[in-house]
C-alpha positions as CSV (number, residue, x, y, z in Angstrom):
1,X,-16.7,8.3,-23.7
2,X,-18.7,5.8,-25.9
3,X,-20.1,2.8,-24.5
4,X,-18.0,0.4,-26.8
5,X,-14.8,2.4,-25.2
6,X,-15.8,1.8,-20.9
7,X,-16.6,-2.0,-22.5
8,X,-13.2,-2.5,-23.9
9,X,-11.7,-1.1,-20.7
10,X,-13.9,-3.3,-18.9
11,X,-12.9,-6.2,-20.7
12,X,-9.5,-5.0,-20.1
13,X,-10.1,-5.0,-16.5
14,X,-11.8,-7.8,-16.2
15,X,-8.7,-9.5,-18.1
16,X,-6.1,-8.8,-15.4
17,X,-8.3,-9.6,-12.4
18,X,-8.8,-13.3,-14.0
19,X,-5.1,-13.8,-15.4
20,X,-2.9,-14.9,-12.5
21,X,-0.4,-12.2,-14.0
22,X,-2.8,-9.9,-12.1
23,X,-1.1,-6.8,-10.4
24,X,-1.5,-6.5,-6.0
25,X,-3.0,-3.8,-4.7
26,X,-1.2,-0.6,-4.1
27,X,-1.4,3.1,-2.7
28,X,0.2,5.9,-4.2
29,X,0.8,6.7,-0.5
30,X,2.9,3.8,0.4
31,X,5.0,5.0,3.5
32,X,1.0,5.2,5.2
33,X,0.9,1.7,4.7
34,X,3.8,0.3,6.6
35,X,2.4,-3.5,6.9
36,X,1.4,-3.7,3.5
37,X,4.8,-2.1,2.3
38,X,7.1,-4.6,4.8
39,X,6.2,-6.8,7.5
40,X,9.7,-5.5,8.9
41,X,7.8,-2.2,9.3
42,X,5.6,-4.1,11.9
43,X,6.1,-2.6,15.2
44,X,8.9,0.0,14.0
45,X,7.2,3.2,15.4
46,X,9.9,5.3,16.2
47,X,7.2,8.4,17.8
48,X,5.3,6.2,20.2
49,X,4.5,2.5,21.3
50,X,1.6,1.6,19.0
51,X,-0.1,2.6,15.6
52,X,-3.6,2.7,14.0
53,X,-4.1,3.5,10.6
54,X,-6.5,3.1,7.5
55,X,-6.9,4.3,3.5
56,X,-9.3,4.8,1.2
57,X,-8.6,4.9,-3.0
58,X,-10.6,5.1,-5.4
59,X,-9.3,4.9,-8.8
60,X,-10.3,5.3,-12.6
61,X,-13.7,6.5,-12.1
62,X,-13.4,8.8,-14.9
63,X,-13.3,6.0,-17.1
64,X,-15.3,3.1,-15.8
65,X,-18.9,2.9,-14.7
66,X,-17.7,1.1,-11.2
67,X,-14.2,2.6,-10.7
68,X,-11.6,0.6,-8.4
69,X,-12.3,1.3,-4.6
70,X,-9.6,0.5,-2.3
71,X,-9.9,0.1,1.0
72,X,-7.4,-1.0,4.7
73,X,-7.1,-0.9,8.2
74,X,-4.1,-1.8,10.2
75,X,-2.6,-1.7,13.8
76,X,0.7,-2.6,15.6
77,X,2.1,-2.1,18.9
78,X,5.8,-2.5,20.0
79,X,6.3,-5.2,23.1
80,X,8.6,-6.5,25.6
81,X,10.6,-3.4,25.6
82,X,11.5,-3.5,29.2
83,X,12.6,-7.6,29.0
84,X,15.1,-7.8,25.9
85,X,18.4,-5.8,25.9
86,X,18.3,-2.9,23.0
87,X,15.5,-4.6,21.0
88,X,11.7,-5.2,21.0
89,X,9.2,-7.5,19.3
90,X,6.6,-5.7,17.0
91,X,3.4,-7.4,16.3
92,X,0.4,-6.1,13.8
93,X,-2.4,-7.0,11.8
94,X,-3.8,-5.5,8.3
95,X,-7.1,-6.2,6.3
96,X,-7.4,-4.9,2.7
97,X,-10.4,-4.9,1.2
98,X,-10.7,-4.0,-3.1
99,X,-13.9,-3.6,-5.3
100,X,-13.5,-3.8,-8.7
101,X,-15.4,-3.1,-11.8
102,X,-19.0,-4.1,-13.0
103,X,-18.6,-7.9,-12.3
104,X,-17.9,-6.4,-8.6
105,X,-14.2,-8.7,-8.3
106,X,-13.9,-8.4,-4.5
107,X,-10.9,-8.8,-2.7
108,X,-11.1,-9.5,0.9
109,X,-7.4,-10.0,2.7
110,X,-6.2,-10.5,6.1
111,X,-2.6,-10.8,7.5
112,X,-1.1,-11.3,10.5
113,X,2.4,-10.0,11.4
114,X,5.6,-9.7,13.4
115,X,8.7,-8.3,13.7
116,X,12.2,-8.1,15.9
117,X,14.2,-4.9,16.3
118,X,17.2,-5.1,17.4
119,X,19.5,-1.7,18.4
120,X,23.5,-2.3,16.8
121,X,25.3,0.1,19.5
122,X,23.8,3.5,19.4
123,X,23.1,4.8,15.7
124,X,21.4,1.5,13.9
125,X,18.6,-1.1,13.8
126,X,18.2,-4.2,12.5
127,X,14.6,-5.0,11.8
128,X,13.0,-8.7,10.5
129,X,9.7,-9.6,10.1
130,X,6.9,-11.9,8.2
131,X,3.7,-12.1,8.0
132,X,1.4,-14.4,7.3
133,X,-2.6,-14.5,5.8
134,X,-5.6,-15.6,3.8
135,X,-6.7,-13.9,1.0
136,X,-10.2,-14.5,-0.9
137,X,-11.5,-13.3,-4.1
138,X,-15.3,-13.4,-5.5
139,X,-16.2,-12.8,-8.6
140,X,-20.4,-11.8,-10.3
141,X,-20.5,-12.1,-13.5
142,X,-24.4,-11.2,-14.1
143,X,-23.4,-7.6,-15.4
144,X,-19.9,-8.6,-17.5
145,X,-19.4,-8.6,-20.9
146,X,-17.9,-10.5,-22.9
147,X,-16.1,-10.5,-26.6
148,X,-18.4,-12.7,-27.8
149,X,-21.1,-10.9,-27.2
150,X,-20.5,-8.4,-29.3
151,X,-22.9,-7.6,-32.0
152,X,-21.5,-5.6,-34.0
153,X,-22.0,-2.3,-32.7
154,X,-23.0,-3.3,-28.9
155,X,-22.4,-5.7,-26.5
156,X,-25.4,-7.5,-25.6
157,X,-25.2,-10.0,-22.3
158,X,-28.0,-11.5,-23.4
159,X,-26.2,-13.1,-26.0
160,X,-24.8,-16.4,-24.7
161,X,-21.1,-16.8,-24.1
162,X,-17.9,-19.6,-24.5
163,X,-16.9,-18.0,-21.0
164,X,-17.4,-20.2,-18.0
165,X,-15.7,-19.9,-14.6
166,X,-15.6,-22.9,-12.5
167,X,-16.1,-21.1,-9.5
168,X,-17.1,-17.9,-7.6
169,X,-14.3,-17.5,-5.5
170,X,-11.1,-18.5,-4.3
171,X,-8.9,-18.2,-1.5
172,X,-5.5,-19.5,-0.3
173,X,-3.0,-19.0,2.6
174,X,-0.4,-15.5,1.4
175,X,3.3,-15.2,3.0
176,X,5.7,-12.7,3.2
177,X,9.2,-11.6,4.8
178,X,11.2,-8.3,4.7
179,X,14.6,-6.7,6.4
180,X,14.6,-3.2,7.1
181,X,18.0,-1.1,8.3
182,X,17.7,2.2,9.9
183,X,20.7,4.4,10.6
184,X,20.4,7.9,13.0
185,X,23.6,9.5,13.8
186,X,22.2,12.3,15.3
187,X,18.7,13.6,16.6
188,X,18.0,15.5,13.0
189,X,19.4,12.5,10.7
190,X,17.6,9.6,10.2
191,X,18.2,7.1,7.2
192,X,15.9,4.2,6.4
193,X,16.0,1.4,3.6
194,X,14.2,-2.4,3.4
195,X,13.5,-5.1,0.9
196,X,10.5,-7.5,1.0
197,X,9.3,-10.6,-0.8
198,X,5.8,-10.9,-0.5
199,X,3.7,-14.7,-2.2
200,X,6.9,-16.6,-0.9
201,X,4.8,-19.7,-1.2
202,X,3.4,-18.4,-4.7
203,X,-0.3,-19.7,-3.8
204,X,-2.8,-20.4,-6.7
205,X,-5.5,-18.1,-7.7
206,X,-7.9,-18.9,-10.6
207,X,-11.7,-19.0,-11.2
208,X,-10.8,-21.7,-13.9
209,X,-10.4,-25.0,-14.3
210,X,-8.2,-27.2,-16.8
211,X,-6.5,-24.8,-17.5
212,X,-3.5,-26.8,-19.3
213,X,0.3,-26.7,-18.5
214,X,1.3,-23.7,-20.6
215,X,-0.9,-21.7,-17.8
216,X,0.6,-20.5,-14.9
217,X,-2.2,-19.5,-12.3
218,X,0.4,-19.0,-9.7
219,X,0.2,-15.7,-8.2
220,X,4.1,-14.6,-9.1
221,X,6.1,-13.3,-6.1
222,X,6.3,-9.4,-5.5
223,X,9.4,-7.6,-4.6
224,X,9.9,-4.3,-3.2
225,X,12.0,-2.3,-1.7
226,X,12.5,0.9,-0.7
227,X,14.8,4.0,0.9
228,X,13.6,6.9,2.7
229,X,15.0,9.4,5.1
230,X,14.0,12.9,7.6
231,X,16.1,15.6,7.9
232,X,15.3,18.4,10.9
233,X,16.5,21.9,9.0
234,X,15.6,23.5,11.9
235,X,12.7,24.3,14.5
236,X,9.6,24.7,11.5
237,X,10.7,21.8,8.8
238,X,11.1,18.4,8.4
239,X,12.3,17.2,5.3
240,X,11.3,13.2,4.3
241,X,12.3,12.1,1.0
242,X,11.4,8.8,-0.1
243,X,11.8,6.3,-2.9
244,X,9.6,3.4,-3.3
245,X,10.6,0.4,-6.2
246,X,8.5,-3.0,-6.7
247,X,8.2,-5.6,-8.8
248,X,5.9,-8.3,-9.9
249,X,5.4,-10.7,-13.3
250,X,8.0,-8.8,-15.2
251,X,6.0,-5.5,-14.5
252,X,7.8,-2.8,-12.3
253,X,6.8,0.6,-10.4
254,X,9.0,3.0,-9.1
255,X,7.8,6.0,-7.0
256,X,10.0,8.8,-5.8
257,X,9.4,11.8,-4.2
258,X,9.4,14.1,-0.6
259,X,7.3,15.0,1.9
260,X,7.2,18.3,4.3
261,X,6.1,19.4,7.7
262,X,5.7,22.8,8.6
263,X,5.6,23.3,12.8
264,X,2.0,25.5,12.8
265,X,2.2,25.6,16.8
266,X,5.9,25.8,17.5
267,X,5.1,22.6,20.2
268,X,4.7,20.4,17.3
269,X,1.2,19.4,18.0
270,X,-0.2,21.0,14.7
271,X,2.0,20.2,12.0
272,X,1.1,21.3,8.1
273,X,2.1,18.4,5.5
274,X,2.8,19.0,2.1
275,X,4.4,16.4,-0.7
276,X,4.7,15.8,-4.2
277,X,5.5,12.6,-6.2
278,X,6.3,10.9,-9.1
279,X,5.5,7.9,-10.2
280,X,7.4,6.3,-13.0
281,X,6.0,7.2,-16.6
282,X,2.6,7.2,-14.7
283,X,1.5,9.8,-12.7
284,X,2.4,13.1,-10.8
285,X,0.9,12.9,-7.3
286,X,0.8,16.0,-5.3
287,X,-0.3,15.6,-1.6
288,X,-1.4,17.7,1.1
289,X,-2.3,16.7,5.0
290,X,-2.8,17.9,8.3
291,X,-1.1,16.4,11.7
292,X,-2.8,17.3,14.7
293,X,-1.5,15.6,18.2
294,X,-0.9,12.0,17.5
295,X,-2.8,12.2,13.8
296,X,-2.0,12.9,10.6
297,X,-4.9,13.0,7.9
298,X,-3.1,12.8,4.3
299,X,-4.8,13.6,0.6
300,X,-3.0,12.8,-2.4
301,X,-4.3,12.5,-6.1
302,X,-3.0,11.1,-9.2
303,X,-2.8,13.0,-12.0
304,X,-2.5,10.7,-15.1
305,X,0.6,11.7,-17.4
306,X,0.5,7.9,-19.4
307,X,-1.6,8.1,-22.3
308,X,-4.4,6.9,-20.2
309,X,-4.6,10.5,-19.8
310,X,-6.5,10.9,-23.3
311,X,-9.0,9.0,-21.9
312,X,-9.6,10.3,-18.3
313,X,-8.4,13.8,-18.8
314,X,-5.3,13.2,-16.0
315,X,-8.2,12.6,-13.5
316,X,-6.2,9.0,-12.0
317,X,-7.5,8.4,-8.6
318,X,-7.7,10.5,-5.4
319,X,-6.3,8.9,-1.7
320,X,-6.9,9.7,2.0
321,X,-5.3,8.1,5.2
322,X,-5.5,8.3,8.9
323,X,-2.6,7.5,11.3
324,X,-2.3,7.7,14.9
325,X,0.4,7.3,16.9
326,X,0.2,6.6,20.2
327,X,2.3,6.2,24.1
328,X,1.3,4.1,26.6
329,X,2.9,6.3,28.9
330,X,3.8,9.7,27.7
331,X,6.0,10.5,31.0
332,X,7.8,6.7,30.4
333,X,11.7,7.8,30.2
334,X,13.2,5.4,26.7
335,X,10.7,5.7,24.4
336,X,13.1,5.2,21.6
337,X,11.6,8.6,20.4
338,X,14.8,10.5,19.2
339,X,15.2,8.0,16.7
340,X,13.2,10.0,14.2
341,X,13.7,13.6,13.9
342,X,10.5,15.3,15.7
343,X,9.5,18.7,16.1
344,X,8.1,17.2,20.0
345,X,11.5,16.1,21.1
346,X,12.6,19.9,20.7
């Protein structure tokens, strides 16, 4: 790819990291993420009392000198079980951490979270939650580029340049909220759907200064919401299909797709994961993992099917995750477990 080509998509880069139309982060593997996705999700563990969890993504390497590198770590744990009648409060925490492009835009977040589940009679759960954290971004703009420092046939930072941020960095207090329903009539059915407003107090982000009052450097509320589900066929599958829609500044995603464990050990302790998924005009994503006790190790990649492609040759951005799930005691008697269909509830 030419240089004058990485520099525009730099440039292009570097354009929707300093708008405040500026998209959040993401993961193709979404249902991995469950803070990030809802803060309902916070303490819903329906396989054990507590949950650890982090990703890694790294995205459009193919086409930029420093690709997008995407990086979090989460954990929640489910308590005062044994003191409220049918329900429990859920409490988490999640750090996200995002590297982008030469100018090396850094995005450094940390939330806070809890939820409430409560049991309607025996085949429902109400779930509520918000969370609430500060968010920093930082900004070096020693090896950017910018239009008018174009020459002709090269950029050249050594040319000067109109651009001038007023700052380094930012940072501002972030705020979200989300419901989540679950519905299991039986042991092998179990139905799930949520919706989540995330920047409720719409906080400002901008390295710029007088900006005037046709700019809005507002970060715009994000919705999302999504439906998923697992189905026991029998005593070697699980079936979980999911669908996955959010929205942000007029700019929407939607994700849909299913997931499949195989029983390797008939006990359920080594589980083979297989998945494919679709992302909206975007991307094909096939996945493949491993669960082995309490973890599950997940690889996806995103195969580029925009036009993008004609630039990166598909080659979109590869994942991984790591989740464990965990009891504090595995001989307790309610664990809630039979909510979500298992192969070690058999």
């Amino acid at each position: 790819m030419s240089s004058i080509l990485k520099s525009f998509i730099a440039l292009l880069g570097l354009g929707l990291a300093l708008g405040a139309k500026a998209q959040d982060l993401h993961f193709s593997q979404f249902f991995n993420s469950p803070l990030t996705t809802n803060p309902a999700n916070t303490g819903f563990i329906p396989d054990g009392d507590y949950r650890l969890g982090a990703q890694f993504r790294d995205q459009w390497s193919s086409v930029m000198t420093v690709p997008y590198k995407t990086m979090s770590a989460f954990g929640d744990v489910q308590i005062l079980k044994d003191r409220m009648q049918n329900g429990w409060v859920g409490i988490g925490a999640v750090m996200l951490r995002d590297v982008a492009g030469s100018g090396n835009l850094t995005s450094n977040k940390v939330y806070g979270s809890i939820a409430y589940h409560q049991m309607l009679g025996l085949a429902s759960l109400l779930s509520m939650g918000f969370n609430v954290g500060y968010a920093s971004k930082q900004i070096n703009v020693t090896n950017l580029k910018f239009p008018d420092q174009f020459d002709g046939r090269f950029f050249d930072n050594k040319l000067p340049t109109a651009v001038s941020l007023a700052r380094p960095n930012v940072g501002y207090l972030d705020l979200q909220a989300g419901l989540n329903y679950a519905y299991f009539p039986t042991d092998k059915i179990y139905l799930n759907t949520g919706f989540s407003v995330h920047h409720i107090n719409k906080p400002r982000e901008s390295f710029f200064d007088n900006e005037g009052p046709s700019i809005d450097n507002r970060v715009p509320r994000r919705y999302i919401a999504f439906l998923n589900g697992s189905f026991l066929l029998n005593e070697q599958w699980i079936i979980n299909p999911n669908a996955y829609f959010t929205s942000q500044a007029k700019v929407s995603q939607l994700v849909v797709g299913a997931n499949a464990h195989y029983n390797l050990s008939g006990d359920g302790e080594n589980v083979l994961i297989g998945g494919l998924y679709y992302r909206h005009k975007e991307a094909v994503i096939p996945m493949i993992g491993l669960g082995y006790k309490d973890y599950a190790f997940t690889f996806s990649y995103d195969a580029t099917i925009s036009t993008l492609r004609n630039f990166n040759n598909t080659r979109g951005a590869f994942e991984f995750s790591l989740v464990k799930q965990g009891v504090f005691n595995k001989w307790q008697g309610d664990r809630r477990a039979t909510i979500c269909p298992s192969f070690k509830n058999m």
